[in-house]
Predicted model as a PDB file, atoms N, CA, C, CB and O in Angstrom, pLDDT in the B-factor column:
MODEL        1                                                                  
ATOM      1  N   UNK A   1      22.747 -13.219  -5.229  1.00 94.00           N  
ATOM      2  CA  UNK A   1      22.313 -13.023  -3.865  1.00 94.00           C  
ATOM      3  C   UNK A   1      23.178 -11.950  -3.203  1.00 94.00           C  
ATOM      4  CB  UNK A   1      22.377 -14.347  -3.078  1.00 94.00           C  
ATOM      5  O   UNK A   1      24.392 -12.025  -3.392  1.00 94.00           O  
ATOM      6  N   UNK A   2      22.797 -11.174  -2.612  1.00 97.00           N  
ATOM      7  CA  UNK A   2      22.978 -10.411  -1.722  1.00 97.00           C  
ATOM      8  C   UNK A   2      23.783 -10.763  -0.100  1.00 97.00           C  
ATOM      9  CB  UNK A   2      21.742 -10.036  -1.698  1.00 97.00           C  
ATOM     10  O   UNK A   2      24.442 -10.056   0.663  1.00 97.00           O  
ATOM     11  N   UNK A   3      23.387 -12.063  -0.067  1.00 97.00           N  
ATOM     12  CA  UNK A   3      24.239 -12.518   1.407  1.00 97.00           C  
ATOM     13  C   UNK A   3      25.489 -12.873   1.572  1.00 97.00           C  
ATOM     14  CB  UNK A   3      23.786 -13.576   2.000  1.00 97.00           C  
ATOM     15  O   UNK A   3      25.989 -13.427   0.593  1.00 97.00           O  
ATOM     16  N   UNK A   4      26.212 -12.723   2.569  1.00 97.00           N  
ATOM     17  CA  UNK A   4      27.543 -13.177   2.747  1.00 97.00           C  
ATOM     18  C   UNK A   4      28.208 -13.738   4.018  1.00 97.00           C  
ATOM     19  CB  UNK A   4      28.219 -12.215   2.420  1.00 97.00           C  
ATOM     20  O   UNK A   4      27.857 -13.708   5.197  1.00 97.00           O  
ATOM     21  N   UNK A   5      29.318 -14.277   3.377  1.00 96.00           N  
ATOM     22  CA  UNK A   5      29.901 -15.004   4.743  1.00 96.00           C  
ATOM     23  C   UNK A   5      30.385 -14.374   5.644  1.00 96.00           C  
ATOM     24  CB  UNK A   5      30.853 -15.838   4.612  1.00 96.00           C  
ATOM     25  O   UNK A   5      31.468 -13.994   5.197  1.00 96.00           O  
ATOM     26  N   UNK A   6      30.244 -13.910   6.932  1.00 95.00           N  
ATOM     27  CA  UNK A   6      31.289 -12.715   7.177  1.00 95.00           C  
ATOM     28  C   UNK A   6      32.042 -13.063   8.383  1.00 95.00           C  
ATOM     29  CB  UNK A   6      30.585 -11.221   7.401  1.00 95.00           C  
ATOM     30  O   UNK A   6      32.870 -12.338   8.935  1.00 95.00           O  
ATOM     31  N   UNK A   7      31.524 -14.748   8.900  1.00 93.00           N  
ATOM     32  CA  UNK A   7      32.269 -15.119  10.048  1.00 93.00           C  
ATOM     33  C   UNK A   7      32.235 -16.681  10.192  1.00 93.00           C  
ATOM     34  CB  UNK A   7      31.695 -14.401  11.308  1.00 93.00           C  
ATOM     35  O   UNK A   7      31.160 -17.231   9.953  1.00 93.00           O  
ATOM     36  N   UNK A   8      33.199 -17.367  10.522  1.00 93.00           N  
ATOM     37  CA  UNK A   8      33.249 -18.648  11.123  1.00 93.00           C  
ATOM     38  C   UNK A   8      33.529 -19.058  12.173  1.00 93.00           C  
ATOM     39  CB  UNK A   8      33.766 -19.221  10.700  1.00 93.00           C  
ATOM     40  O   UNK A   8      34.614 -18.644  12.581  1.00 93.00           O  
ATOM     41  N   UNK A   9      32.853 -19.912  13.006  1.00 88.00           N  
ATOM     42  CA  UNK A   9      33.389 -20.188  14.448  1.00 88.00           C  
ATOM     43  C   UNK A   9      33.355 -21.483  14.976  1.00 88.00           C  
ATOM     44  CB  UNK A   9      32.709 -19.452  15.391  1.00 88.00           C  
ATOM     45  O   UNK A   9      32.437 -21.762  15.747  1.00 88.00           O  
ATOM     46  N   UNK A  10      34.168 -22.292  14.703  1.00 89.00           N  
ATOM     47  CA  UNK A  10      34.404 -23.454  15.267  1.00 89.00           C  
ATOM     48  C   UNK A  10      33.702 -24.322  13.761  1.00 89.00           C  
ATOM     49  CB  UNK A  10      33.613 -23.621  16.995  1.00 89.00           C  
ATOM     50  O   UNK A  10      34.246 -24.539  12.678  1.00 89.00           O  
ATOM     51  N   UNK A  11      32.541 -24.612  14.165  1.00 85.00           N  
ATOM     52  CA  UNK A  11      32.081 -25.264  13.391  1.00 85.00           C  
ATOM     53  C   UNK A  11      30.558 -24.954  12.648  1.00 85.00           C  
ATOM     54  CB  UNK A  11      32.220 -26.291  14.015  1.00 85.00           C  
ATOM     55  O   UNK A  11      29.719 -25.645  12.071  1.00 85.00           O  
ATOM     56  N   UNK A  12      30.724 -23.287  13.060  1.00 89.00           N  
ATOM     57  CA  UNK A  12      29.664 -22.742  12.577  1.00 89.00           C  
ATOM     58  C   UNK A  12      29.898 -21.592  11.819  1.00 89.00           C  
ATOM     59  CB  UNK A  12      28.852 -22.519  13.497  1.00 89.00           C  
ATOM     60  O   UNK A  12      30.796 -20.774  12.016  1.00 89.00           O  
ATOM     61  N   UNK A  13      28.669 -21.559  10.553  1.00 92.00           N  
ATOM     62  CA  UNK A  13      28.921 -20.560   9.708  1.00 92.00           C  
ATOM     63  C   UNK A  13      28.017 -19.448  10.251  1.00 92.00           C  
ATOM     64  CB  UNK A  13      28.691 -20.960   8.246  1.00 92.00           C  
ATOM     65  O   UNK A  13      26.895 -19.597  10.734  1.00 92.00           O  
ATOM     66  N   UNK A  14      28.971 -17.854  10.022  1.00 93.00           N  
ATOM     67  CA  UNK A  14      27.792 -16.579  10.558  1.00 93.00           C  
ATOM     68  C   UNK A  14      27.426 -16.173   8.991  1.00 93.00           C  
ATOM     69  CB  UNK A  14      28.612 -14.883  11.718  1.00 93.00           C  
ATOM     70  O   UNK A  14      28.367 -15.705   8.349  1.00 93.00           O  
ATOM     71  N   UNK A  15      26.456 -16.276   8.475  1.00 95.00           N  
ATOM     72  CA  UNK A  15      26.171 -15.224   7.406  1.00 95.00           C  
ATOM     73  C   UNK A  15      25.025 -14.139   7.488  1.00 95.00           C  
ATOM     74  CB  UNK A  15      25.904 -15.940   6.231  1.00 95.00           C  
ATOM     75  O   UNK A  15      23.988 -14.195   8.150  1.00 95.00           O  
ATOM     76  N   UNK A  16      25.472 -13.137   6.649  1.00 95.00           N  
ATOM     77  CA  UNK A  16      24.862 -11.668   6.937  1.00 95.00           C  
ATOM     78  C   UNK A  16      24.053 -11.687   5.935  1.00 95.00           C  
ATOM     79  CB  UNK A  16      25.809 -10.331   6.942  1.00 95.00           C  
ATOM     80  O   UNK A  16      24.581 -11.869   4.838  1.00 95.00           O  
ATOM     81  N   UNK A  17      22.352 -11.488   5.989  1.00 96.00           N  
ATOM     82  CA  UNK A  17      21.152 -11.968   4.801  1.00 96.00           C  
ATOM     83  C   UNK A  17      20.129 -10.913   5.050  1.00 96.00           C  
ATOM     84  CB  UNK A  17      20.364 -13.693   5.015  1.00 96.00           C  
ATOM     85  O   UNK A  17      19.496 -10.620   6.065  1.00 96.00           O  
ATOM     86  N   UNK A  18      20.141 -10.490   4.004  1.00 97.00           N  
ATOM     87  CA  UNK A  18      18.406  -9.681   4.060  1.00 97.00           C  
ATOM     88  C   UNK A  18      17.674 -10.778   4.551  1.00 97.00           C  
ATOM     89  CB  UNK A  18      17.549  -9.101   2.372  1.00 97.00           C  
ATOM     90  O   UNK A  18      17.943 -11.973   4.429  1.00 97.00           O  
ATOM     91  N   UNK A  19      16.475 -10.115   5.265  1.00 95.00           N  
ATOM     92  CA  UNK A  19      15.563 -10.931   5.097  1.00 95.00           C  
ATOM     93  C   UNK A  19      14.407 -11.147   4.535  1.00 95.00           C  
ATOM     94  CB  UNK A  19      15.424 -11.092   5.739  1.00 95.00           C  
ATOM     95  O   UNK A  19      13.388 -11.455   5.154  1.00 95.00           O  
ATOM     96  N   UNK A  20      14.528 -10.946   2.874  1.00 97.00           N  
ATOM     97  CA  UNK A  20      14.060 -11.876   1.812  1.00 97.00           C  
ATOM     98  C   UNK A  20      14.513 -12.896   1.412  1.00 97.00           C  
ATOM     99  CB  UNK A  20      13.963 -11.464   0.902  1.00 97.00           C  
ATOM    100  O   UNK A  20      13.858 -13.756   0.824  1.00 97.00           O  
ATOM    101  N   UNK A  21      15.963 -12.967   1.727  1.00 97.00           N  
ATOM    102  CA  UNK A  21      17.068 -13.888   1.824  1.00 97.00           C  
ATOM    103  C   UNK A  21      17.208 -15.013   2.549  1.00 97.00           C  
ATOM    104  CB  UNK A  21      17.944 -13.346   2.136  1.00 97.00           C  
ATOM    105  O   UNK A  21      17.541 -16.137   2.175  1.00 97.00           O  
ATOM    106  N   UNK A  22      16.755 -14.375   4.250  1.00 95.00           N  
ATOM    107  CA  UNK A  22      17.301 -15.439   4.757  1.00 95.00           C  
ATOM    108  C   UNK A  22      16.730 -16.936   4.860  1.00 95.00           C  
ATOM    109  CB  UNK A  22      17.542 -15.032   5.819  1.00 95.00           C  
ATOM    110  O   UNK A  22      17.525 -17.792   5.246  1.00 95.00           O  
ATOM    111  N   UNK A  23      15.647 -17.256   4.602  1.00 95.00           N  
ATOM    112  CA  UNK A  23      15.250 -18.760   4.529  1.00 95.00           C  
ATOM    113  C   UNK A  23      16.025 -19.468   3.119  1.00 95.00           C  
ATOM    114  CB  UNK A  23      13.401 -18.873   4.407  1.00 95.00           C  
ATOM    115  O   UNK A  23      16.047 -20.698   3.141  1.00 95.00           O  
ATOM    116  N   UNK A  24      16.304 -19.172   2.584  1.00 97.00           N  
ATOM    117  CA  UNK A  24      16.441 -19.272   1.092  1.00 97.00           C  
ATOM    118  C   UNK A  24      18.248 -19.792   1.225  1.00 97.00           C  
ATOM    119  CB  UNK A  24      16.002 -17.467   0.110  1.00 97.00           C  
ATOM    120  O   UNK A  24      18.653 -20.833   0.709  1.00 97.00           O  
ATOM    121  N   UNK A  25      19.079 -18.900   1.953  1.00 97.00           N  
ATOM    122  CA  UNK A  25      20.248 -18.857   2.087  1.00 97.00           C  
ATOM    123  C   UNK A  25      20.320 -20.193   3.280  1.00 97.00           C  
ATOM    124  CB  UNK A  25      20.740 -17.304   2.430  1.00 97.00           C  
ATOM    125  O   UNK A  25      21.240 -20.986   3.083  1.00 97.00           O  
ATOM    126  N   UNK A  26      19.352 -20.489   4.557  1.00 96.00           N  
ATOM    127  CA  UNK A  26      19.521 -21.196   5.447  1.00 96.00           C  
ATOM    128  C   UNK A  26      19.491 -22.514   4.962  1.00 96.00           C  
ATOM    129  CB  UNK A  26      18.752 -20.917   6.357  1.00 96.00           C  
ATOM    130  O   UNK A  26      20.310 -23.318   5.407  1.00 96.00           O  
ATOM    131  N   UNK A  27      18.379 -22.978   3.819  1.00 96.00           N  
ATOM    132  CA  UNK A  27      18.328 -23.906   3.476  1.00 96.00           C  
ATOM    133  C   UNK A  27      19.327 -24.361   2.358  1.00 96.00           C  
ATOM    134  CB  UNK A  27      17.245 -23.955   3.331  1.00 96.00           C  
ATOM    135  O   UNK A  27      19.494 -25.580   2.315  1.00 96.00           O  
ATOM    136  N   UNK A  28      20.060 -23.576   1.398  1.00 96.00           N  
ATOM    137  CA  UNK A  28      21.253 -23.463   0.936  1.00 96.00           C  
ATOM    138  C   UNK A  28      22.329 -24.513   1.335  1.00 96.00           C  
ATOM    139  CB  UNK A  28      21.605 -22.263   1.259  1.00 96.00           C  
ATOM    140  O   UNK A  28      22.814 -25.591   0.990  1.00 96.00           O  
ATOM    141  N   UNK A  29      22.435 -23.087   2.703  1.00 95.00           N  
ATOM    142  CA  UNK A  29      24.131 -23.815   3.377  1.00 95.00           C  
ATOM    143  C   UNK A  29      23.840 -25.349   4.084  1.00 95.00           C  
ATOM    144  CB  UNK A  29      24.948 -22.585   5.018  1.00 95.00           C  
ATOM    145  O   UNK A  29      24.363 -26.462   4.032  1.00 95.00           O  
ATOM    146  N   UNK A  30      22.982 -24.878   4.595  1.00 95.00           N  
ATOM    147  CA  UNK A  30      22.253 -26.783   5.275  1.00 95.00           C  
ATOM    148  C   UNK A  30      22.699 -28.282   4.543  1.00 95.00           C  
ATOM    149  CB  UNK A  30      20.191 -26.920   4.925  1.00 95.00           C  
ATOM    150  O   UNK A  30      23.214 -29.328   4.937  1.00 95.00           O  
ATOM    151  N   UNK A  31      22.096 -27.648   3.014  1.00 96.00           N  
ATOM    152  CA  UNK A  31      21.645 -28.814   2.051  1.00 96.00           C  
ATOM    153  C   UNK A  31      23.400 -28.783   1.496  1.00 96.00           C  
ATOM    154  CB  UNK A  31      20.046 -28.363   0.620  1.00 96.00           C  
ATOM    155  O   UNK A  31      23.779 -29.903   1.155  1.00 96.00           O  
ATOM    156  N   UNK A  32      24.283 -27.868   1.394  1.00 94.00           N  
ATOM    157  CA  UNK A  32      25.588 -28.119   0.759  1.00 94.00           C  
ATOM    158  C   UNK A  32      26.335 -28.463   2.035  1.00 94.00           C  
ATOM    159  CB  UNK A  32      26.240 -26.829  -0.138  1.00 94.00           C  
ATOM    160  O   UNK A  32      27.204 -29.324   1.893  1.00 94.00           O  
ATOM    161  N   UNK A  33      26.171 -27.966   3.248  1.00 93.00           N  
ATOM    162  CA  UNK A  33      27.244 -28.690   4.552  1.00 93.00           C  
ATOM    163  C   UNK A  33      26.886 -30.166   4.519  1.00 93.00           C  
ATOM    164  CB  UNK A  33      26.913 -28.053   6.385  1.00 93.00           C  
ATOM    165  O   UNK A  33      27.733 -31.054   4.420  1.00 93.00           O  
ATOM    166  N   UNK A  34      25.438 -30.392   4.618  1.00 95.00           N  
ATOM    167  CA  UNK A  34      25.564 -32.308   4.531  1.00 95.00           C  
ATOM    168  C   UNK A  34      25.825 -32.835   3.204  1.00 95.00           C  
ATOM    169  CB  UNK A  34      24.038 -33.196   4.947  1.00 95.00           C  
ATOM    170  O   UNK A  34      25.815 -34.061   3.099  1.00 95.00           O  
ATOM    171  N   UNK A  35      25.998 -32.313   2.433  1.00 94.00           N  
ATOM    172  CA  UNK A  35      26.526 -33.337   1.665  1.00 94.00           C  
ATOM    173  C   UNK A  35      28.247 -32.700   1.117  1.00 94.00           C  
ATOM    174  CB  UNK A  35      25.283 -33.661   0.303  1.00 94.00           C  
ATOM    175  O   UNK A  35      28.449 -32.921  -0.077  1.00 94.00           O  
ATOM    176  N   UNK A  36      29.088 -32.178   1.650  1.00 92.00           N  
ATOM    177  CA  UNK A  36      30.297 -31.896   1.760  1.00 92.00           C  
ATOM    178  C   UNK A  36      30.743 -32.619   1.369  1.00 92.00           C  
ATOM    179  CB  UNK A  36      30.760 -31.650   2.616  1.00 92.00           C  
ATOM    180  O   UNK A  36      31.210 -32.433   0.245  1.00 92.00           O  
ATOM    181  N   UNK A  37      30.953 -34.266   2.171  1.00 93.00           N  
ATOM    182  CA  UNK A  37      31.190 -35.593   1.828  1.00 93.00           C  
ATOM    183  C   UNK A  37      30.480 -36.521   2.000  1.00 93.00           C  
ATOM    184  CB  UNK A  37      32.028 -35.964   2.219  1.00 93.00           C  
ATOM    185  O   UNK A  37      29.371 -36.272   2.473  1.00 93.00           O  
ATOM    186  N   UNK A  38      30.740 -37.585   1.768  1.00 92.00           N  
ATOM    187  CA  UNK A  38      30.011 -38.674   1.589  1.00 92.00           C  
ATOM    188  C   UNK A  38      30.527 -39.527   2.550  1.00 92.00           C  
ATOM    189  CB  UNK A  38      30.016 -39.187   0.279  1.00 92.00           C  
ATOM    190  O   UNK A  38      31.690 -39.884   2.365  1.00 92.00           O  
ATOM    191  N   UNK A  39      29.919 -39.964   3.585  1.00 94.00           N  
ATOM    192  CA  UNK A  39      30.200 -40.691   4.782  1.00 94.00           C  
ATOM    193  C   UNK A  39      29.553 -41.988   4.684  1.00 94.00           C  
ATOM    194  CB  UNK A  39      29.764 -39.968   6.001  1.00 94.00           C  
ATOM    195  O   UNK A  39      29.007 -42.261   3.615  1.00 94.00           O  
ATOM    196  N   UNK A  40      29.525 -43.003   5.833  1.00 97.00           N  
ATOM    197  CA  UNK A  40      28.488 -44.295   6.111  1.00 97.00           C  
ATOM    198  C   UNK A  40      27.865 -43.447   6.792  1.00 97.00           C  
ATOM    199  CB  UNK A  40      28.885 -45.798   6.882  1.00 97.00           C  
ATOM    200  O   UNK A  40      26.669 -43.676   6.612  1.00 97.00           O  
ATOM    201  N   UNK A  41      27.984 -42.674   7.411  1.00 96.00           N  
ATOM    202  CA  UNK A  41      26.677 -42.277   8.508  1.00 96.00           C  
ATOM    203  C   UNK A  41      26.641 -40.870   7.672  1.00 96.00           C  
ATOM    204  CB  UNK A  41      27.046 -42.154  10.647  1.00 96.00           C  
ATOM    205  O   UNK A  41      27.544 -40.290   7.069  1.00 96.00           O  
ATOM    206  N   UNK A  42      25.061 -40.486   7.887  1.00 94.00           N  
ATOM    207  CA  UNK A  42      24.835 -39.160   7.521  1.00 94.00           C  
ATOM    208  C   UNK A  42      25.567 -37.983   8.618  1.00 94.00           C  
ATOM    209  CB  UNK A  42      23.212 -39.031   7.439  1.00 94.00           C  
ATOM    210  O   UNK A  42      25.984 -37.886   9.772  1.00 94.00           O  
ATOM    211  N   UNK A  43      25.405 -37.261   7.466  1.00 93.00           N  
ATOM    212  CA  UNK A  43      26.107 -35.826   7.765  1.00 93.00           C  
ATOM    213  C   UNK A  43      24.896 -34.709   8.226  1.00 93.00           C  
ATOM    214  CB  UNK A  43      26.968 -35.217   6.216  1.00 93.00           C  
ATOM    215  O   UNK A  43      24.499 -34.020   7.286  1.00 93.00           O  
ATOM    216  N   UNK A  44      24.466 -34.528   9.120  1.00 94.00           N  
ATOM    217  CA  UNK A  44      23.874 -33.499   9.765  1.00 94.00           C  
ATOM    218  C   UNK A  44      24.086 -31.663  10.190  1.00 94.00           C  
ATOM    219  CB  UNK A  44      23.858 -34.134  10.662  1.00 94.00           C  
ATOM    220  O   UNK A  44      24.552 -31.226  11.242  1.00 94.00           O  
ATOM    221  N   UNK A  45      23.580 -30.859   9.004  1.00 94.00           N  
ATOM    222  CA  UNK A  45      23.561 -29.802   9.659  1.00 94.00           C  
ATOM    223  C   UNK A  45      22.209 -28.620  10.084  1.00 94.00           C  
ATOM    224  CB  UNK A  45      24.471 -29.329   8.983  1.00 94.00           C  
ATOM    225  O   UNK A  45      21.415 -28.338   9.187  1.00 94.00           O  
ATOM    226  N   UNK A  46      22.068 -28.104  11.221  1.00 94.00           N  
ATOM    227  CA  UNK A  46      21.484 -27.488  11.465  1.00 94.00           C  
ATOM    228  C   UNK A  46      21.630 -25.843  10.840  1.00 94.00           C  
ATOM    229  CB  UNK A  46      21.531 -27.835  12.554  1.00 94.00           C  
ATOM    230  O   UNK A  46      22.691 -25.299  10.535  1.00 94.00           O  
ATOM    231  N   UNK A  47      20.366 -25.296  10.759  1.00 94.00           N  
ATOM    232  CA  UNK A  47      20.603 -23.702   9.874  1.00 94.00           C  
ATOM    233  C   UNK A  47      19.314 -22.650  10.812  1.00 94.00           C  
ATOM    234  CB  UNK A  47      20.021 -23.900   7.522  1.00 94.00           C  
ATOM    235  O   UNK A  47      18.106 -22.833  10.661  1.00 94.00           O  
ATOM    236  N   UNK A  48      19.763 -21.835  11.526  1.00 94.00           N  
ATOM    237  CA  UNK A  48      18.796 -21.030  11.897  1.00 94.00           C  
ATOM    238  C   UNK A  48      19.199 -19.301  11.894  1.00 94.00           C  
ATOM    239  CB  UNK A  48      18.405 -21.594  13.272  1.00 94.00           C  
ATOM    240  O   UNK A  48      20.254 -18.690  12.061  1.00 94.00           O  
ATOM    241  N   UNK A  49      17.603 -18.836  11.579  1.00 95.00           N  
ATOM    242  CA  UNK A  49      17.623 -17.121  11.378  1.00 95.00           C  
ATOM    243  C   UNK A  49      17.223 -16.340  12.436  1.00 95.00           C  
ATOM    244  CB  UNK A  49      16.702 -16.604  10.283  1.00 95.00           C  
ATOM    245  O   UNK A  49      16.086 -16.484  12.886  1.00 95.00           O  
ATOM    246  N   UNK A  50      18.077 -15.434  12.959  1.00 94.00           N  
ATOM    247  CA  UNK A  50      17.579 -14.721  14.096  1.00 94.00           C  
ATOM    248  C   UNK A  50      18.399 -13.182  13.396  1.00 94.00           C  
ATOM    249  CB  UNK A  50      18.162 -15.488  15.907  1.00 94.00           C  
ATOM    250  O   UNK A  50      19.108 -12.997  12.407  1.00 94.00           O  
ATOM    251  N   UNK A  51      17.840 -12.237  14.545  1.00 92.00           N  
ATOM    252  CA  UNK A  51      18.326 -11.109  13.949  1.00 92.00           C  
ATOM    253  C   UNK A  51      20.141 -10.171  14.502  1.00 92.00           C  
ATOM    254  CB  UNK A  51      16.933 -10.190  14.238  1.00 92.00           C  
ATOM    255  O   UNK A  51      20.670  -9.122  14.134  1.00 92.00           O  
ATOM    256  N   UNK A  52      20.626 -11.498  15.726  1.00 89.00           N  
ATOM    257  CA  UNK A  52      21.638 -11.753  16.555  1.00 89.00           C  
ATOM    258  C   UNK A  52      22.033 -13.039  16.307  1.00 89.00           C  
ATOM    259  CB  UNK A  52      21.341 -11.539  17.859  1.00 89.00           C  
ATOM    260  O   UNK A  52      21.084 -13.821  16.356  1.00 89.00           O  
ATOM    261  N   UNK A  53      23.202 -13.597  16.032  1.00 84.00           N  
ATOM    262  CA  UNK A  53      23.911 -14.950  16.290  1.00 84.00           C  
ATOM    263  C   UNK A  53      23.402 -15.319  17.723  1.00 84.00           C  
ATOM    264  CB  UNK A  53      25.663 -14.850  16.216  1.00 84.00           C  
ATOM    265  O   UNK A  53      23.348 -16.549  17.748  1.00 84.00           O  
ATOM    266  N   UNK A  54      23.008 -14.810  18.916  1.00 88.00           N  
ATOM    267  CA  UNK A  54      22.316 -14.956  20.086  1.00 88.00           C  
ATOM    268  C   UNK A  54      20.504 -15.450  19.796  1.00 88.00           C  
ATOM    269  CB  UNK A  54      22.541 -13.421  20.864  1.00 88.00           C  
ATOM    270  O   UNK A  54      19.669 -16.161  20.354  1.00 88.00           O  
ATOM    271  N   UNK A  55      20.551 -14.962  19.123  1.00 90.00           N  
ATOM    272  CA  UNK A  55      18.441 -15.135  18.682  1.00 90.00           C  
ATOM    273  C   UNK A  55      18.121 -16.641  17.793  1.00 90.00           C  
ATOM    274  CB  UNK A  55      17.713 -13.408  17.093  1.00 90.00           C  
ATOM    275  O   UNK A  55      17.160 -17.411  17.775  1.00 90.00           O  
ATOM    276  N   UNK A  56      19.826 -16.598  16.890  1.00 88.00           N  
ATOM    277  CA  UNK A  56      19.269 -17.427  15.765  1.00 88.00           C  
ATOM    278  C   UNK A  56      19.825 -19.008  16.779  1.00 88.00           C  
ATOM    279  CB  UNK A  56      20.179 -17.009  13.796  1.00 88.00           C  
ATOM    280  O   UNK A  56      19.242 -20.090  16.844  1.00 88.00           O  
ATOM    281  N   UNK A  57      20.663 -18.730  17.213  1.00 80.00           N  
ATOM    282  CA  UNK A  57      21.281 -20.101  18.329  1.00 80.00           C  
ATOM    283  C   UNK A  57      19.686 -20.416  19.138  1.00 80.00           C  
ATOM    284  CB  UNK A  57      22.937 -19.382  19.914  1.00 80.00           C  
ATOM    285  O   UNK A  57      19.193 -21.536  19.266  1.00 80.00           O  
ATOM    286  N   UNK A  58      19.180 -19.344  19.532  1.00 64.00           N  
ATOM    287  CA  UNK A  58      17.999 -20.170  20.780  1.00 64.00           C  
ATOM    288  C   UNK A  58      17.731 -21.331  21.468  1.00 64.00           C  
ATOM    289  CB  UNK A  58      16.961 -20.289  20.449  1.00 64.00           C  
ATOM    290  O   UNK A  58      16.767 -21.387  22.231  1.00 64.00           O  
TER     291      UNK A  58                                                      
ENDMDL                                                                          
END                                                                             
């Protein structure tokens, strides 16, 4: 793949994706942040594509 990490902020990942990439990469990081660990309560993460960290937040 072509995409990369190129920023973190707090508790969010920025990655930089073509977009042939980017659904592919969103559902990726999603499916490996919840299961990081193994909790009693599930682990929830959200993944969205915009063409600004401003667009993809909405």
């Amino acid at each position: 793949m072509r995409s990369r990490l190129i920023l973190q902020v707090h508790d969010e990942l920025i990655v930089e994706a073509p977009a042939d990439e980017s659904m592919r990469v969103a559902m990726l990081l999603q499916e490996e942040m919840e299961k990081a660990v193994s909790l009693k309560v599930p682990l929830v993460a959200d993944a969205a594509v915009g063409e600004t960290w401003y667009d993809a937040k909405g």
